[in-house]
DRENMIKOL-163384 format. One record per residue (C-alpha): residue in three letters; residue number from 1; x, y, z. Coordinates in steps of 0.05 Angstrom, whole numbers, plus 5000, padded with zeros to 4 digits. Last residue first. Layout:
BEGIN
residuo  num  u  v  w
Ala  NUM  X  Y  Z
...
end
This chain:
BEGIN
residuo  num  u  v  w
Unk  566  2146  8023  3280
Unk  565  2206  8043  3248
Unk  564  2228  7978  3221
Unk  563  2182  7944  3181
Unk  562  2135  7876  3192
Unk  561  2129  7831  3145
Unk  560  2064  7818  3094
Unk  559  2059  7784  3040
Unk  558  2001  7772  2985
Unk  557  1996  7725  2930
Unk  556  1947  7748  2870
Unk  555  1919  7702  2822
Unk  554  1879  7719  2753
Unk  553  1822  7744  2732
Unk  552  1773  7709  2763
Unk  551  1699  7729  2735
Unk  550  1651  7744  2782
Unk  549  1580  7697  2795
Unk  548  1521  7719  2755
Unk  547  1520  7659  2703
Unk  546  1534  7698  2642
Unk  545  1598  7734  2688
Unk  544  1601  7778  2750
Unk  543  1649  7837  2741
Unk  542  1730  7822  2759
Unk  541  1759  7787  2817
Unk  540  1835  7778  2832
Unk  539  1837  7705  2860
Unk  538  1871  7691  2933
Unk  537  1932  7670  2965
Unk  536  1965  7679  3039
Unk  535  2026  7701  3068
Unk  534  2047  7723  3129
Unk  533  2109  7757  3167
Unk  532  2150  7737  3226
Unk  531  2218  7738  3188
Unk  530  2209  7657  3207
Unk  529  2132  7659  3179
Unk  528  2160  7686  3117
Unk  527  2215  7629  3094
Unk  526  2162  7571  3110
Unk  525  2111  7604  3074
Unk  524  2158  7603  3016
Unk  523  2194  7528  3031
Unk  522  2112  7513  3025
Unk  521  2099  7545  2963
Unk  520  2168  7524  2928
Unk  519  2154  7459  2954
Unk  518  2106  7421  2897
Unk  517  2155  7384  2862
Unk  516  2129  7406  2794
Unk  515  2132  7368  2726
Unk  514  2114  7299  2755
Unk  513  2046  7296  2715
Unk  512  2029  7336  2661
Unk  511  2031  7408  2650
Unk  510  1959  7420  2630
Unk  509  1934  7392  2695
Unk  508  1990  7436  2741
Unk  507  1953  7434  2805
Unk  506  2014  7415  2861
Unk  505  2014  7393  2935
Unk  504  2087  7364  2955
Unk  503  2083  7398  3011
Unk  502  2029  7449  3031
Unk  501  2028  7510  3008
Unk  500  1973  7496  2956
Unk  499  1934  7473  3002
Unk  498  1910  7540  3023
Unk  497  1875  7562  2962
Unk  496  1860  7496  2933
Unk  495  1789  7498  2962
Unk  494  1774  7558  2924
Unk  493  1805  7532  2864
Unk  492  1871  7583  2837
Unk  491  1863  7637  2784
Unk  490  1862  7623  2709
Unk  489  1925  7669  2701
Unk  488  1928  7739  2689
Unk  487  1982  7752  2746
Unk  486  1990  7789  2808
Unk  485  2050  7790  2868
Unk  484  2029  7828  2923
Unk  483  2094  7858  2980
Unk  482  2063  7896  3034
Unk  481  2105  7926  3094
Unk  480  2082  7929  3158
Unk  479  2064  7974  3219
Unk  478  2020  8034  3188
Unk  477  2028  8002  3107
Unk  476  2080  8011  3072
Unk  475  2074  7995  2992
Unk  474  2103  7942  2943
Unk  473  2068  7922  2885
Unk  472  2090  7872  2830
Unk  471  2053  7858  2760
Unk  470  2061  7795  2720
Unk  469  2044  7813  2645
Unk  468  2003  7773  2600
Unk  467  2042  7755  2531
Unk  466  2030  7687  2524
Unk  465  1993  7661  2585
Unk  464  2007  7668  2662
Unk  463  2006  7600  2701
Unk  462  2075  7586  2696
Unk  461  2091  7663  2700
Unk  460  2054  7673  2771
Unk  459  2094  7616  2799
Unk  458  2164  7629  2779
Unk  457  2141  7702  2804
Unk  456  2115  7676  2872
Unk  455  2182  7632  2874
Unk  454  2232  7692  2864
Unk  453  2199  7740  2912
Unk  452  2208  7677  2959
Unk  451  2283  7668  2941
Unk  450  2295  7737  2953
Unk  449  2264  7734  3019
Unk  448  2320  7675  3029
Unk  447  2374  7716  3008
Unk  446  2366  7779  3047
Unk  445  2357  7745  3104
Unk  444  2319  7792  3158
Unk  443  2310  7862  3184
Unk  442  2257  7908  3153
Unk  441  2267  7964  3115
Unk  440  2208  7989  3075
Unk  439  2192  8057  3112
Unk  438  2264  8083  3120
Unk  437  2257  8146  3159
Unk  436  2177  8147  3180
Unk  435  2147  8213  3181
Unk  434  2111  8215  3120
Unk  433  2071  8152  3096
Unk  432  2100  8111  3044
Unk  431  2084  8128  2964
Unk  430  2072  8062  2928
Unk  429  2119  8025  2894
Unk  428  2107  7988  2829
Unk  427  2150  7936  2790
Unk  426  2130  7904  2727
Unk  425  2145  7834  2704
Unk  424  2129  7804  2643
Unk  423  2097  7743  2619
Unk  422  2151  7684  2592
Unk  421  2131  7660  2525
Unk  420  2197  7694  2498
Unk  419  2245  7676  2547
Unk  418  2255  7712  2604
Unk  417  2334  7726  2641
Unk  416  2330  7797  2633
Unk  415  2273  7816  2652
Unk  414  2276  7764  2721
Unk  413  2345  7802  2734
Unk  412  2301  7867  2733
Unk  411  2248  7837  2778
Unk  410  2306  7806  2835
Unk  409  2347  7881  2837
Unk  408  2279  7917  2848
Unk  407  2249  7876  2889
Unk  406  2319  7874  2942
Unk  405  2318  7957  2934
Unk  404  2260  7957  2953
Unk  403  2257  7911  3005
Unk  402  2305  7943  3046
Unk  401  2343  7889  3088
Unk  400  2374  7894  3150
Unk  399  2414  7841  3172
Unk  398  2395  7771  3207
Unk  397  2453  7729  3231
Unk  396  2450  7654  3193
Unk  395  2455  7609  3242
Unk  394  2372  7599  3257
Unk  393  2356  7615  3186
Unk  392  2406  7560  3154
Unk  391  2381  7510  3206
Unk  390  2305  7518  3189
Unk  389  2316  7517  3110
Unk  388  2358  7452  3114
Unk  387  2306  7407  3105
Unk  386  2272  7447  3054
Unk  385  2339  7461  3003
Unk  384  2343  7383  3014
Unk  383  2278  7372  2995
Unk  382  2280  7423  2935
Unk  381  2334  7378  2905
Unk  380  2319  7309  2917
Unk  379  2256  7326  2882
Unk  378  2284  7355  2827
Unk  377  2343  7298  2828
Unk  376  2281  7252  2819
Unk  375  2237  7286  2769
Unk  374  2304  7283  2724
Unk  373  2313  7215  2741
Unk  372  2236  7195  2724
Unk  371  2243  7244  2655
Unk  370  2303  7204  2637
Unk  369  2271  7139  2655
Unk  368  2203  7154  2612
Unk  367  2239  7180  2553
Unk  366  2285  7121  2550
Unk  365  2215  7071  2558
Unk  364  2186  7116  2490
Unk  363  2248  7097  2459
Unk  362  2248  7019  2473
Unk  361  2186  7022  2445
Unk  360  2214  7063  2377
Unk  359  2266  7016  2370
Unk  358  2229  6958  2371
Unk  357  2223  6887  2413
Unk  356  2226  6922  2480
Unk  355  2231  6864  2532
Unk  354  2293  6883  2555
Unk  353  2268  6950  2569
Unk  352  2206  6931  2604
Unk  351  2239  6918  2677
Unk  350  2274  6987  2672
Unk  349  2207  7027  2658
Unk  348  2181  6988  2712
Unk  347  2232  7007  2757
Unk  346  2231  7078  2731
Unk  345  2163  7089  2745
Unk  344  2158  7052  2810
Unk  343  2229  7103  2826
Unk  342  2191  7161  2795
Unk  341  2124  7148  2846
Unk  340  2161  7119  2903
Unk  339  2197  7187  2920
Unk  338  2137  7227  2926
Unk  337  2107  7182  2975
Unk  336  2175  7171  3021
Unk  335  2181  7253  3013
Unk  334  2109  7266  3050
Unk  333  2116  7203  3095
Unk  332  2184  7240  3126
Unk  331  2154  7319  3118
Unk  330  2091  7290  3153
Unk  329  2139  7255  3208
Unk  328  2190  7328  3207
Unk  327  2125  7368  3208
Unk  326  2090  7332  3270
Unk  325  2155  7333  3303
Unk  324  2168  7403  3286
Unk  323  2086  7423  3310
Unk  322  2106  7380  3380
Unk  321  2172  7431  3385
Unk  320  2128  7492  3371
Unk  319  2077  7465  3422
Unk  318  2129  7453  3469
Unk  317  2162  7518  3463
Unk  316  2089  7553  3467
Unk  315  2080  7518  3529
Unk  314  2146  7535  3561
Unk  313  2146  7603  3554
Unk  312  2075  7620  3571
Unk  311  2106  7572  3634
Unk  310  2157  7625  3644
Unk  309  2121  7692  3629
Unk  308  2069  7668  3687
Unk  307  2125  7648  3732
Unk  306  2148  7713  3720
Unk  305  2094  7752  3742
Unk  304  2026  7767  3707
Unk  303  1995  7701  3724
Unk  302  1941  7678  3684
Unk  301  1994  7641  3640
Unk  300  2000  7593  3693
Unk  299  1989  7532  3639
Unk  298  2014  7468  3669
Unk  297  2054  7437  3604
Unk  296  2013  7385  3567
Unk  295  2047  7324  3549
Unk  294  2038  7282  3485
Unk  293  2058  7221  3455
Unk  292  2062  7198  3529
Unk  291  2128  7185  3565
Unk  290  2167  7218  3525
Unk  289  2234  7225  3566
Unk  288  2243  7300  3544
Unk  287  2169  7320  3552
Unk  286  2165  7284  3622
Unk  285  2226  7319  3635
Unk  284  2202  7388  3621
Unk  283  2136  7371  3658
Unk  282  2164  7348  3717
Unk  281  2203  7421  3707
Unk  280  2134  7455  3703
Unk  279  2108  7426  3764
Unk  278  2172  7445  3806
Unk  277  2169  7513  3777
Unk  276  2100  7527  3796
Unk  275  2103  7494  3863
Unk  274  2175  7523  3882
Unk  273  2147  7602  3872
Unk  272  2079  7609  3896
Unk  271  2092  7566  3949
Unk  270  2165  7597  3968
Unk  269  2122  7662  3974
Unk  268  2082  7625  4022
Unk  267  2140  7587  4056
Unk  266  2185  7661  4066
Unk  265  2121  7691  4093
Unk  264  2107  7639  4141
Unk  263  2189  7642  4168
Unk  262  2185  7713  4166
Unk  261  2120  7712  4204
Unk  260  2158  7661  4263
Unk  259  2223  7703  4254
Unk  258  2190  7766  4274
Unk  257  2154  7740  4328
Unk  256  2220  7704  4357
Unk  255  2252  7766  4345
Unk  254  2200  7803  4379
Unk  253  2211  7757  4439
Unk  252  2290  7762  4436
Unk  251  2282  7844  4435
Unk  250  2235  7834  4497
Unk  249  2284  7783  4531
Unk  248  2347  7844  4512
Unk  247  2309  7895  4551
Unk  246  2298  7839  4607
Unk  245  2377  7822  4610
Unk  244  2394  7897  4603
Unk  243  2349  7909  4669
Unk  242  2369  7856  4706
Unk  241  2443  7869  4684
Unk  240  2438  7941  4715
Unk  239  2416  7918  4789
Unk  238  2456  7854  4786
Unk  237  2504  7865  4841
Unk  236  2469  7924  4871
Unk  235  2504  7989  4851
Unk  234  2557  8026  4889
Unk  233  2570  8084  4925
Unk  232  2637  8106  4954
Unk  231  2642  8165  5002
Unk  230  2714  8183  5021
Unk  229  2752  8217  5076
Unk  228  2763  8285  5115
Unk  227  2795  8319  5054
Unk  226  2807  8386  5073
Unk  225  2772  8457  5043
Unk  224  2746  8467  5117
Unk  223  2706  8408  5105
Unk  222  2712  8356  5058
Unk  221  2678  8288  5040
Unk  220  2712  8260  4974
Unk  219  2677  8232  4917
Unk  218  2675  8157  4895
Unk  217  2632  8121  4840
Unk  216  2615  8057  4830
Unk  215  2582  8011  4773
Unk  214  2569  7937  4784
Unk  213  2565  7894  4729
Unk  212  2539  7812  4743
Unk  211  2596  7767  4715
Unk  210  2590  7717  4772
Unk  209  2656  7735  4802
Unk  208  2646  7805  4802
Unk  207  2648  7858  4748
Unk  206  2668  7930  4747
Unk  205  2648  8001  4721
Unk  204  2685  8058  4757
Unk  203  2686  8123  4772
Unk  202  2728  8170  4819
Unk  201  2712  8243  4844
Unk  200  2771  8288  4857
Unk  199  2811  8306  4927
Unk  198  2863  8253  4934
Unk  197  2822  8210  4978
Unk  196  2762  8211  4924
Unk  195  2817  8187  4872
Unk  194  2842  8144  4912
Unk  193  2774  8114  4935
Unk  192  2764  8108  4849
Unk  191  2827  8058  4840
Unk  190  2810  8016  4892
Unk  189  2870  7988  4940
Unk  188  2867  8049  4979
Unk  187  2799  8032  5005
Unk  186  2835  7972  5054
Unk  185  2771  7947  5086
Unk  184  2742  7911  5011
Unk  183  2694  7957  4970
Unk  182  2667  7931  4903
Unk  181  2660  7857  4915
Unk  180  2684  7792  4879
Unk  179  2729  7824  4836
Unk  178  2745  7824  4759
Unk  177  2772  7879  4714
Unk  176  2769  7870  4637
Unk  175  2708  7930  4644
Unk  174  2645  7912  4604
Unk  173  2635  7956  4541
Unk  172  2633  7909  4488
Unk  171  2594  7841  4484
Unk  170  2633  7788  4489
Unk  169  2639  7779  4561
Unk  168  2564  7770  4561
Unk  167  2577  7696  4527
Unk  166  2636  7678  4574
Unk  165  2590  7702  4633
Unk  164  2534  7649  4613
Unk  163  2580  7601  4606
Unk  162  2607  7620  4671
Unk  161  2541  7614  4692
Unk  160  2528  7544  4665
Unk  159  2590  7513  4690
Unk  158  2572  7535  4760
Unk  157  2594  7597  4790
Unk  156  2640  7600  4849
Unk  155  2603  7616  4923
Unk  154  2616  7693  4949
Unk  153  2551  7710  4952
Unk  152  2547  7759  5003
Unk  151  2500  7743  5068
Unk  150  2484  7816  5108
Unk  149  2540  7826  5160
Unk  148  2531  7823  5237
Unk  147  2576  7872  5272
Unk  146  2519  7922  5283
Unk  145  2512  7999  5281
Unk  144  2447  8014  5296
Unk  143  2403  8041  5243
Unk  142  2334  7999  5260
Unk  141  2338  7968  5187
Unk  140  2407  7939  5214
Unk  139  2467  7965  5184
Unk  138  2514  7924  5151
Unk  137  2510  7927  5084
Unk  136  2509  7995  5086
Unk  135  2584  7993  5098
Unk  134  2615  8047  5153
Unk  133  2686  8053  5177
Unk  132  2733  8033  5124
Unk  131  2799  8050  5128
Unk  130  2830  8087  5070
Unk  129  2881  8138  5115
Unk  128  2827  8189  5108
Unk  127  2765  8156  5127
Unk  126  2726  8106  5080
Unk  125  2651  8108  5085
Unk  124  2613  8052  5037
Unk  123  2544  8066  5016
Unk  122  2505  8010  4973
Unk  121  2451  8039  4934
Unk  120  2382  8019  4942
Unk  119  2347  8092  4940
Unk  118  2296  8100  4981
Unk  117  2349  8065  5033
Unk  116  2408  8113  5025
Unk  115  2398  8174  5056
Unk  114  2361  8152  5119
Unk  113  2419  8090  5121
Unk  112  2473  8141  5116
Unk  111  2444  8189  5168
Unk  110  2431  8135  5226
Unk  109  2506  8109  5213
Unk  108  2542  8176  5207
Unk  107  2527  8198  5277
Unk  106  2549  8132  5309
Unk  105  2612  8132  5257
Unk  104  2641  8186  5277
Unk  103  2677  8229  5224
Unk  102  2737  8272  5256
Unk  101  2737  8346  5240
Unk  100  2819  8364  5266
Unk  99  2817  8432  5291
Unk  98  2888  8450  5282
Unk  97  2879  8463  5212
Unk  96  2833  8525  5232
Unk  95  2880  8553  5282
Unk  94  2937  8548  5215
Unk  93  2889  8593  5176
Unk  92  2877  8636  5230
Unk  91  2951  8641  5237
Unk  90  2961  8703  5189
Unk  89  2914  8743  5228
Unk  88  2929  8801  5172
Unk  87  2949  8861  5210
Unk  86  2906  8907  5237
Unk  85  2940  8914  5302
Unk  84  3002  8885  5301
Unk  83  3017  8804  5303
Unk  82  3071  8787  5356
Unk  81  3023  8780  5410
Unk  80  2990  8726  5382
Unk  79  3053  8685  5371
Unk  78  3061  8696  5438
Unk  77  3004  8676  5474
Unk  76  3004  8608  5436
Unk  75  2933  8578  5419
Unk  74  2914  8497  5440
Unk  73  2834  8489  5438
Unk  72  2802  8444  5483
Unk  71  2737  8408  5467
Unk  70  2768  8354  5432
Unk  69  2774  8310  5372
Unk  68  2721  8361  5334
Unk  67  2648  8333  5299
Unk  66  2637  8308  5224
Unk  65  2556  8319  5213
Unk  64  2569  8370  5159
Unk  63  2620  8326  5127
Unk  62  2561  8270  5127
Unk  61  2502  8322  5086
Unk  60  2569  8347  5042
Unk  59  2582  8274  5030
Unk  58  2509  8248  5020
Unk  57  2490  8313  4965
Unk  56  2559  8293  4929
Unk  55  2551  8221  4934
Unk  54  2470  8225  4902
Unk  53  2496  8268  4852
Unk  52  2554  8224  4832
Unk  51  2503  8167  4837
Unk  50  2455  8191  4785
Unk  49  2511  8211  4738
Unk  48  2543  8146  4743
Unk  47  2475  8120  4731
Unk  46  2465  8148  4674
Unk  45  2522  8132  4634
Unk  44  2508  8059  4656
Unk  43  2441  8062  4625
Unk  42  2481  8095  4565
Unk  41  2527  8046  4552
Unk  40  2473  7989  4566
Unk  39  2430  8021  4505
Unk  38  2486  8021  4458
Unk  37  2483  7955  4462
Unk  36  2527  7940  4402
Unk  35  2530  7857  4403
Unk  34  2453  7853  4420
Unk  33  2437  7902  4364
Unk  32  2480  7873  4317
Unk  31  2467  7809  4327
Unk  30  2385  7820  4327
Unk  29  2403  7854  4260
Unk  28  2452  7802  4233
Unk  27  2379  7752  4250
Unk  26  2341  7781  4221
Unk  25  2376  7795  4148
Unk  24  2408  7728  4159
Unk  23  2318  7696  4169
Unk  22  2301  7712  4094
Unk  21  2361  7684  4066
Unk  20  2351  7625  4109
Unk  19  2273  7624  4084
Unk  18  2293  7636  4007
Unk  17  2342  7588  4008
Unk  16  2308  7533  4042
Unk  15  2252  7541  3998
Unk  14  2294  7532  3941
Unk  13  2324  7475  3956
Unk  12  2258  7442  3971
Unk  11  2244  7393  4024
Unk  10  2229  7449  4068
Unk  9  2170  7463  4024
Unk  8  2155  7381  4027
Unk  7  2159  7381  4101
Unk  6  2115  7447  4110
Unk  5  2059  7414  4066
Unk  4  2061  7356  4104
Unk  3  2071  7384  4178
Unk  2  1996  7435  4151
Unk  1  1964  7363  4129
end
């Protein structure tokens, strides 16, 4: 179960790209840390320090233990008796150089290996010309001096340890020099024993053959202010890399940790992410190959991430795009009806012409087929302005608009253009509340809102009688603006009140039949819902009538938009 749900996370592009991402940032710091070591430079730091006070404590403790060549002491009677009384004893100095301090190895031994086993460093003795005459390595625990020598491992590395080495060798830090042993008989041929030899201490950090470091450091022994030879001390072979190689095992081990949690963490967020989106984009394509009349997007609306935003998204996209198909197949059977009624009209107004046997029949059928064409290119008409409603206000680049002005322009052109049994229009604005700049300015298509204004007053004067007045209000309300359109009309049926913005939906019984398409409602509600507004109709109520119910005095159409300056 768990090697199935981590095979189809790996699966995932994303997954991987979130868990490698993840695991660079890791794994650039383990290289940095390994690759920098600033902890090796400063063990090694140390140690030189530690073994320059250990040589100079050893050296002065092994120059104090240096005895003279010989017993007998070589003065000349004359030079002595040359020098005046008080005078300087300008040969004391030269008396003292004649002593030569010579460092014997059977009294060395037994001190070096006191001073030096507590603390596992390798002592080398070098005399004055370079030669070696004591190595730790080769003292017995007992202290003798002995000719046998401890085992050194001179054998070559295998393939895997100079692997190994190649891999160290990149790290910085590590001397280029190579040797198989710090200290061969010749002292002279090391860089720090001439040093020591020449009177200052020497350091030195080296590798051998098998790429383990070995630090040494050389001072000089003196006495009587003269070099009397060199002390070098030297590291175990593998003393400091033991101690790097387990500090860098414990870094490895927390990596490993680290990696093993960033690795868990990296698939659980991956869960919360690839899941989600994976289900919503079989979804997506489910929806685009229509496989079932209708697919339901996986609703993570509960979350308050993006994921959440995403499939609120998506579901409200679908729905809006399953609402368009439902509109564009009602829209399709809706225009097919209205179109068969003129054309059966006109067809059988057609098929009865030749049959006409008067003037005045073939009259009445003339009528008929110019009213059917006429109720035709009407229809043909608005549907056309419908269909391509939706496109035009998705191109077109909304503008700011101030409805004021936009009423005001659209009712006195309305004025001006009635004819005599047309009601008139009057134009009201109420006061907006202080504080807001420009309270009935919204943005939005100045055209097609002026097409609405110009359909609720086409409306309200068809239904107005002779002399009635249509009366327009405009006022700000605390987020949106209020446009009402009134008239004196006979008001509309309750259960017309919505239906008459659907398509093709008309009540005109004193107008006769085929005299309204029945879209300027609908292309109206259309036009508000995309500026985001509403619009809804109801009857203007006066005081209850004979039979106790109230009177309708007219229509009123009410939209609202929301302003600018919210």
């Amino acid at each position: 179960m768990v090697g199935r749900w981590i095979a189809q996370r790996a699966s995932s592009s994303l997954t991987r790209r979130i868990v490698v991402l993840n695991l660079a940032g890791l794994i650039a710091l383990l290289v940095g840390v390994l690759y920098l070591n600033q902890f090796r430079q400063g063990l090694i730091e140390a140690r030189v320090k530690s073994l320059l006070t250990q040589g100079d404590i050893i050296a002065g403790a092994i120059a104090a233990s240096a005895t003279v060549d010989t017993d007998a002491i070589s003065i000349d009677p004359d030079r002595l008796l040359q020098l005046q009384a008080g005078e300087p004893n300008a040969g004391g100095e030269e008396i003292l150089s004649a002593l030569e301090f010579s460092l014997n190895p059977e009294r060395v031994a037994p001190l070096l290996r006191r001073l030096i086993t507590p603390t596992g460093t390798r002592a080398q003795v070098y005399d004055r010309d370079g030669t070696s005459l004591i190595d730790s390595r080769n003292l017995y625990v007992r202290g003798d001096l002995g000719r046998a020598e401890v085992p050194v491992r001179k054998e070559k590395p295998s393939l895997m340890e100079r692997g190994w080495i190649g891999l160290r060798s990149l790290f910085p830090g590590l001397s280029r020099e190579s040797t198989e042993e710090a200290g061969p008989p010749d002292g002279r041929s090391l860089p720090e024993v001439q040093r020591a030899l020449a009177g200052a201490r020497g350091t030195l950090v080296r590798r051998n053959l098998h790429g383990d470091t070995i630090v040494s450091v050389a001072v000089p022994i003196m006495r009587a202010r003269t070099v009397r030879g060199a002390l070098l001390l030297s590291t175990q072979e593998g003393d400091i890399d033991k101690i790097i190689a387990s500090e860098r095992f414990s870094l490895l081990q927390v990596f490993l940790v680290a990696a093993l949690v960033m690795v868990v963490l990296s698939l659980l967020v991956a869960g919360q992410i690839v899941g989600p989106v994976s289900r919503l984009s079989e979804a997506a394509e489910r929806v685009r190959l229509g496989i079932k009349s209708r697919q339901e997007i996986p609703d993570f609306t509960t979350r308050s991430d993006e994921i959440g935003h995403l499939s609120r998204a998506f579901r409200e996209m679908t729905q809006a795009l399953y609402r368009r198909l439902d509109a564009i197949e009602n829209f399709a059977a809706d225009v097919s009806h209205e179109l068969k009624n003129p054309l059966t009209s006109l067809r059988s107004a057609v098929e009865t012409l030749p049959l006409a046997k008067t003037d005045e029949s073939r009259g009445r059928l003339m009528q008929i087929i110019q009213h059917d064409v006429k109720r035709l290119d009407r229809l043909i008409s608005d549907i056309a302005d419908a269909s391509r409603l939706d496109a035009e206000l998705a191109r077109a680049e909304a503008a700011r608009v101030d409805l004021k002005k936009l009423l005001t322009t659209v009712t006195s052109v309305a004025n001006e253009r009635r004819r005599p049994r047309d009601a008139a229009i009057t134009f009201t604005v109420d006061a907006p509340p202080s504080g807001i700049e420009d309270p009935f300015a919204i943005i939005g298509h100045d055209s097609r809102l002026g097409q609405v204004v110009n359909n609720l007053l086409d409306n309200a004067r068809s239904f107005s009688p002779k002399g009635a007045t249509v009366r327009v209000s405009l006022r700000r309300l605390r987020n949106t603006i209020e446009l009402m359109v009134e008239d004196d009309g006979p008001g509309i049926p309750p259960h017309a009140l919505e239906r008459i913005f659907e398509r093709f939906y008309t009540d005109r019984p004193e107008q006769g039949f085929g005299q309204n398409s029945g879209l300027g409602l609908s292309i109206s509600r259309q036009i508000v819902q995309a500026h985001r507004g509403t619009i809804r109709a109801e009857n203007r109520l006066g005081p209850p009538g004979e039979d106790g119910e109230p009177t309708v005095l007219g229509a009123r159409f009410v939209v609202r938009i929301p302003g600018l300056n919210r």
